[in-house]
N, C-alpha and C positions, 0 to 999 in steps of 0.2 A: 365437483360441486357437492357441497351438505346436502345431507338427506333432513329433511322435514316433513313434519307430520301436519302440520296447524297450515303450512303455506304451501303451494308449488310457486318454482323459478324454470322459467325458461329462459333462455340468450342465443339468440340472432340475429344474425344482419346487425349487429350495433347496438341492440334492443334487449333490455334486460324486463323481462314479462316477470311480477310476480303479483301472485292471485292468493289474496285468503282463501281457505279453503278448509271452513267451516260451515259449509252449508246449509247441513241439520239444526245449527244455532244462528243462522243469519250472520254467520260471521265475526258474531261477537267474539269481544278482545277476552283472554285468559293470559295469565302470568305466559304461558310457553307459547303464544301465538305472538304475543309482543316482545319476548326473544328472541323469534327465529326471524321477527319481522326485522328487527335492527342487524342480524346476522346476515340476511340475505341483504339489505340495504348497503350495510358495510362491505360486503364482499362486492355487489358490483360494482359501486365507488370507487374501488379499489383495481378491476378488472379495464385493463388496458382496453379491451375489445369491445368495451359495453359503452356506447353514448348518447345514451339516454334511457332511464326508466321507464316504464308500465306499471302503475296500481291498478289493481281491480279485486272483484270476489268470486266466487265460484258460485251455482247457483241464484235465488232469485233476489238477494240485498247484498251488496257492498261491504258496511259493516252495519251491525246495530248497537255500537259501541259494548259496554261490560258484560260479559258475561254474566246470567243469576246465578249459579253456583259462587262466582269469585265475587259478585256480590255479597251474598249468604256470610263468605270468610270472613269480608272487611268488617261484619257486625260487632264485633267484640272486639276486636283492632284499638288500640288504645291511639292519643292522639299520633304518636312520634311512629307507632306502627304503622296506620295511618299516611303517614307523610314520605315516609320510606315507600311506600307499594306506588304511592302517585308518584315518584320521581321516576318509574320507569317508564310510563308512558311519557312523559315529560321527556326524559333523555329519547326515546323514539320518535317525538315530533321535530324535537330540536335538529336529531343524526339527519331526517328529510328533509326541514326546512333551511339545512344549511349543507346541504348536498350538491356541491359543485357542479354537475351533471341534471339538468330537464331532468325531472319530474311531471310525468302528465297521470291524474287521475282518471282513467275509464269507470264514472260510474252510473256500476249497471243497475241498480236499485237502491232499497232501501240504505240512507248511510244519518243514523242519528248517533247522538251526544261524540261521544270518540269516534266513530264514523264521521260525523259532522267537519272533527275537527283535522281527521286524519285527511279528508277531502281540501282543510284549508292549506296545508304546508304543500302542497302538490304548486308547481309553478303554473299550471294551466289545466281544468279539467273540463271531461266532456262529459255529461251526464245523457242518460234514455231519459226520454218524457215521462216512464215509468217511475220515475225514479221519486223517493217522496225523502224530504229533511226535517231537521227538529231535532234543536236546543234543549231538551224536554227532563233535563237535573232536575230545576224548579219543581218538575211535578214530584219527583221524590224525595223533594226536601233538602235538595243540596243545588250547587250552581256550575257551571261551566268554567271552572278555576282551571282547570289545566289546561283548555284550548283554547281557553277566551286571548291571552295574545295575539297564537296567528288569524282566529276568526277575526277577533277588531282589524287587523289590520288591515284583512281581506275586506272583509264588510263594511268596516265602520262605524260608528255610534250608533249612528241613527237605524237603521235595522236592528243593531241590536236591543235596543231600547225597547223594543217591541217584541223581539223573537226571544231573549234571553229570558224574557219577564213574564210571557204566557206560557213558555216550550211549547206553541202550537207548531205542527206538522206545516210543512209547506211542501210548494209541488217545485220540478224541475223548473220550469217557467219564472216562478220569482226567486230563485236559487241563481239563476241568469241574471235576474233585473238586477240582486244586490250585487252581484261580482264574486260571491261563491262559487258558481261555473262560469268558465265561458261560453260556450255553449250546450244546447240541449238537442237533440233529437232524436228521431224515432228510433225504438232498439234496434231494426235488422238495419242501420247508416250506422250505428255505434260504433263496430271496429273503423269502419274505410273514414268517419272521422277524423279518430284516434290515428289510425295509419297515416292520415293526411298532415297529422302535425308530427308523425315523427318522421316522416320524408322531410317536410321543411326543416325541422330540426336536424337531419343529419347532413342535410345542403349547406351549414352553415359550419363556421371553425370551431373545435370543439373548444380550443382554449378560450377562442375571444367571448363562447357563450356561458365560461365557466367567470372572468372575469365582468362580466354584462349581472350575471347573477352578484355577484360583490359588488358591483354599481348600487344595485337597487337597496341592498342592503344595507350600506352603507351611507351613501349619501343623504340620506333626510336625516339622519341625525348629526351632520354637519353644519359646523356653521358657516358662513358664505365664503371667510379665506380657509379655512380648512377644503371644502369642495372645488374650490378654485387650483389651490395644490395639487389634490390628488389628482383632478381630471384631467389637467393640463401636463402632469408627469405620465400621466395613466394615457393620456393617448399619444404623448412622445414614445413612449416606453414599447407600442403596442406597431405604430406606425413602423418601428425598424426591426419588429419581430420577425420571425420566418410567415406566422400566418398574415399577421399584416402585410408584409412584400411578395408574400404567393396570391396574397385574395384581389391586390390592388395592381397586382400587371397579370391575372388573371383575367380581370374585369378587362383591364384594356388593351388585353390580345384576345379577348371576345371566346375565352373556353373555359372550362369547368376549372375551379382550383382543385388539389391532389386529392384533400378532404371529403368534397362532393360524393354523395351516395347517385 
């Protein structure tokens, strides 16, 4: 396993745990925090043994998006400079939100702007009541261009129209209500949450949940015989597979298919 300095990785049981681990700055993102974070992301993508991720932060916030040093840099950044430095967060949202393998965000606190956004690409997360959000570019005179994809998608217009426009702070509770988290609870339930979605998740077939993830993706921007195609090859294709014919005379010879954690 890589050694890094910005992150810890841990992997067991199926479970690939990585933790910012910038504490002293709440976590904020720095050019080499947002490379080891796509380096560990791609490594356990990659890693046969690992099925399913862990996001979280060390300490008392998640993330608090940019770093002010890397801020500081981008000041004299020309526009194409610029454009170059935001394509790396960009290429790390994208490596997680199109990461074959569950994604669940653990978060423990604090998670604004890239924080914010890093919480949207996650397939399901569970926030502490602790935990406070905010869109909050606006206030410095710039706006949430790089995360605003997977956040609308998660959220939607209409919260944002409101949260994009003020960057007001919000609590765990309406982070819930928009569909940013799934749910919220109290810190010391925070892992046996977490824990509780990755036992579900590891009960289930890793390929049919890596192809379930390409469902979601996929199909709304279909049109009705294109999704008609795919889903009707897509569950031919799936039903004569090994997990399709383990999960489905599993079920009905009443025991656990091989997969089952």
């Amino acid at each position: 396993m890589a050694e890094y300095t910005t992150i810890q990785v841990a992997v067991s049981n199926g479970t690939a745990r990585i933790a910012l681990n910038r504490p002293d700055v709440h976590n904020a993102f720095n050019d080499e925090l947002l490379h080891e974070l796509a380096d560990a992301v791609r490594h356990a993508t990659r890693n046969p043994d690992v099925r399913v991720l862990v996001l979280t932060g060390n300490g008392k916030s998640f993330c608090a998006g940019a770093d002010l040093n890397w801020m500081r840099s981008v000041l004299d950044y020309t526009v194409e400079q610029n454009k170059k430095d935001a394509a790396t967060l960009v290429d790390l949202l994208d490596m997680i939100d199109g990461c074959p393998k569950p994604v669940i965000g653990r978060i423990n606190g604090a998670a604004v702007g890239g924080g914010a956004g890093l919480t949207a690409v996650c397939d399901m997360a569970i926030a502490s009541t602790d935990a406070k959000f905010g869109f909050s570019e606006v206030k410095l005179g710039i706006i949430p261009a790089m995360i605003s994809p997977y956040v609308l998608r998660k959220i939607g217009r209409g919260p944002a129209r409101e949260l994009f426009l003020t960057g007001d702070r919000f609590d765990a509770s309406r982070a819930r209500e928009i569909g940013l988290v799934n749910d919220a609870v109290p810190p010391d339930k925070l892992d046996d949450a977490v824990n509780a979605r990755v036992a579900s998740i590891l009960g289930s077939a890793p390929g049919a949940i890596s192809e379930a993830k390409k469902l979601i993706r996929m199909v709304p921007d279909m049109d009705a015989s294109e999704a008609r195609e795919y889903t009707l090859t897509k569950i031919a294709e799936l039903r004569a597979s090994f997990e399709g014919q383990e999960g489905m005379r599993a079920f009905l010879d009443k025991r656990k298919p091989q997969w089952s954690k």
